[in-house]
C-alpha positions as CSV (number, residue, x, y, z in Angstrom):
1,X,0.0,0.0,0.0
2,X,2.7,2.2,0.3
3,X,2.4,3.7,-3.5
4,X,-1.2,4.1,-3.1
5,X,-0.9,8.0,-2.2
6,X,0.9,9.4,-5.6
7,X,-2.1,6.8,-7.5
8,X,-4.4,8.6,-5.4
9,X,-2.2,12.2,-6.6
10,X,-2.5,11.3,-10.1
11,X,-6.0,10.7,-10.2
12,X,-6.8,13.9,-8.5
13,X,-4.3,15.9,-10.8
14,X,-6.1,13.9,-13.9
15,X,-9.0,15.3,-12.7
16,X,-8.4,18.4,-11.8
17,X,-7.1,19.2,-15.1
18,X,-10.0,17.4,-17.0
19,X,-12.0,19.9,-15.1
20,X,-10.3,22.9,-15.8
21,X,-10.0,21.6,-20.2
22,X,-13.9,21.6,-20.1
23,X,-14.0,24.5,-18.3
24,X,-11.8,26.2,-20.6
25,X,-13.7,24.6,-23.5
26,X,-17.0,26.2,-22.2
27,X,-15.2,29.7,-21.8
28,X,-13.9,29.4,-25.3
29,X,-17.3,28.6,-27.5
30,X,-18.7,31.1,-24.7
31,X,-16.8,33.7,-25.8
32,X,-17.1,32.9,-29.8
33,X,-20.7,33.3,-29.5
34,X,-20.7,36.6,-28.2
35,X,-18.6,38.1,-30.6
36,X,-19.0,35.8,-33.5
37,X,-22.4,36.7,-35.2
38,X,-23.1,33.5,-37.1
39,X,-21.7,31.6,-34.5
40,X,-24.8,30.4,-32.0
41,X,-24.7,28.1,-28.9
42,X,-28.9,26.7,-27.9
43,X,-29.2,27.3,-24.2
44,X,-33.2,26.3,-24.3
45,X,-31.9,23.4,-22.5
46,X,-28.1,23.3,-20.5
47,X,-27.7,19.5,-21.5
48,X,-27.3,20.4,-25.4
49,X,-24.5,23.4,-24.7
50,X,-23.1,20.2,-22.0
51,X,-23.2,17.8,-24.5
52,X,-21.5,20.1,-27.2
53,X,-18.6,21.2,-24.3
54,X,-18.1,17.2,-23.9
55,X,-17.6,16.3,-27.1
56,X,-15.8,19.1,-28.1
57,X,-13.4,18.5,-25.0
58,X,-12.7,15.1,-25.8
59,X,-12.5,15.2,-29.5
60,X,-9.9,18.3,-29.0
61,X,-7.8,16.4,-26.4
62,X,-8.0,12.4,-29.0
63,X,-7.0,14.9,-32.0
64,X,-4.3,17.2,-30.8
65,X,-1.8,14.3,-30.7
66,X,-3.5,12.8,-33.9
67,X,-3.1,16.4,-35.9
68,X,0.1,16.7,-34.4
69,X,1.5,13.1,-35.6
70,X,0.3,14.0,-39.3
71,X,1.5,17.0,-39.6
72,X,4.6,16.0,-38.6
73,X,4.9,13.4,-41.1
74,X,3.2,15.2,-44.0
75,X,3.0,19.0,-43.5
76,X,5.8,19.9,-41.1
77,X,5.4,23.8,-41.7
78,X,1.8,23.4,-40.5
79,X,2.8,22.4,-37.2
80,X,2.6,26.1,-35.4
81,X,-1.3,25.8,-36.1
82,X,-1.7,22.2,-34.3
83,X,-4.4,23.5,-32.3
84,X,-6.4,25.8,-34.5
85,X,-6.8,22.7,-36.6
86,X,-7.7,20.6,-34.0
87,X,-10.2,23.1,-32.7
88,X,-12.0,23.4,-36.1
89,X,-12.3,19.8,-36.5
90,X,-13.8,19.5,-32.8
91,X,-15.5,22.2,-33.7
92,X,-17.3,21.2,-37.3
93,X,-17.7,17.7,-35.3
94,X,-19.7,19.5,-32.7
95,X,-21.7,21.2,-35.2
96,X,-22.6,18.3,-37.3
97,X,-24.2,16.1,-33.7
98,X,-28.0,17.1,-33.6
99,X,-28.9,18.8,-30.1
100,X,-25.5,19.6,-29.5
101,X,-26.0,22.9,-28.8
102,X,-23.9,24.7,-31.3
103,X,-24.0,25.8,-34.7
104,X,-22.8,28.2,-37.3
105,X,-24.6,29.9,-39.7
106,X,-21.8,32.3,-41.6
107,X,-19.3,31.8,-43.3
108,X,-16.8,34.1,-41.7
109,X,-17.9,32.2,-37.9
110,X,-16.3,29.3,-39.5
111,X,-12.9,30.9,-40.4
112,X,-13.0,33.2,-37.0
113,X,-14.4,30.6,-34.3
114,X,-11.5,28.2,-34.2
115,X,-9.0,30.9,-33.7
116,X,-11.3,32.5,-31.1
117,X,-11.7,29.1,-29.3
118,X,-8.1,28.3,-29.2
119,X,-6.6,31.5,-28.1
120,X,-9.6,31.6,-25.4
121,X,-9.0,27.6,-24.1
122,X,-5.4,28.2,-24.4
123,X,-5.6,31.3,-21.9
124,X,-7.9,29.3,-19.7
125,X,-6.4,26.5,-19.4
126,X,-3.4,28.5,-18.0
127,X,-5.0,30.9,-15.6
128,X,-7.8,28.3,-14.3
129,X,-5.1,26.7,-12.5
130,X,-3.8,29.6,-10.7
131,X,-7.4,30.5,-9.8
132,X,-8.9,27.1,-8.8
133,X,-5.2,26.0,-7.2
134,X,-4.2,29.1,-5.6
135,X,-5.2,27.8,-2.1
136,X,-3.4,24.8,-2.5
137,X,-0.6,26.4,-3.3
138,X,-0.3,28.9,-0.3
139,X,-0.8,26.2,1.8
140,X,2.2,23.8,0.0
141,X,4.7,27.1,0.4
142,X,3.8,27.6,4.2
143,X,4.7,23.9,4.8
């Protein structure tokens, strides 16, 4: 039993951060639909705009290394815009699932949205953590 604690660790870290992904996956089509126009998220009911943040959040995380390993291989100076890609995959895969909450209706959403998304999920899911782990921080410096 004595490795049981980091096991314990990682599985709070894992979760932790899959918290703070779909968190910053929900600030990021947020954020896209109030600037973006043509870009439209249903909140008539909260498990379609759930739904959509899901799948986005998983599809993003399965194809970042998957975009990444391709465009490696076959476009190597496409490889600075690994996540814009990825995000407008997850994103035209979210849009194409009935009742998922999301959808675009202009053309310009669908060049713009991506890039919003990204930069917004990047940002949060590098100041979540200082927010949601600021406590246990202080408390890991005053030991």
């Amino acid at each position: 039993m004595a490795g049981t604690g980091g096991r314990v660790g990682s599985v709070i870290r894992f979760l932790i951060n899959a918290l703070i992904f779909m968190l910053s996956a929900a600030l990021g089509l947020i954020v896209a639909a109030l600037i973006l126009p043509g870009f439209h998220i249903d909140v008539t009911t909260w498990w379609g705009f759930a739904l959509a943040v899901l799948i986005f959040a998983v599809i993003q995380s399965v194809l970042s290394p998957w975009v990444l390993k391709v465009t490696r291989r076959h476009a190597a100076p496409l490889l600075g815009g690994i996540g814009i890609i990825s995000t407008f995959v997850a994103i035209l895969i979210v849009v194409l699932i009935p009742n998922a909450g999301v959808g675009i209706s202009d053309p310009i959403a669908w060049v713009l949205a991506p890039v919003i998304v990204w930069i917004v999920t990047a940002l949060a899911t590098w100041l979540l953590p200082m927010v949601f782990l600021k406590k246990q921080v202080a408390e890991r410096r005053a030991d």
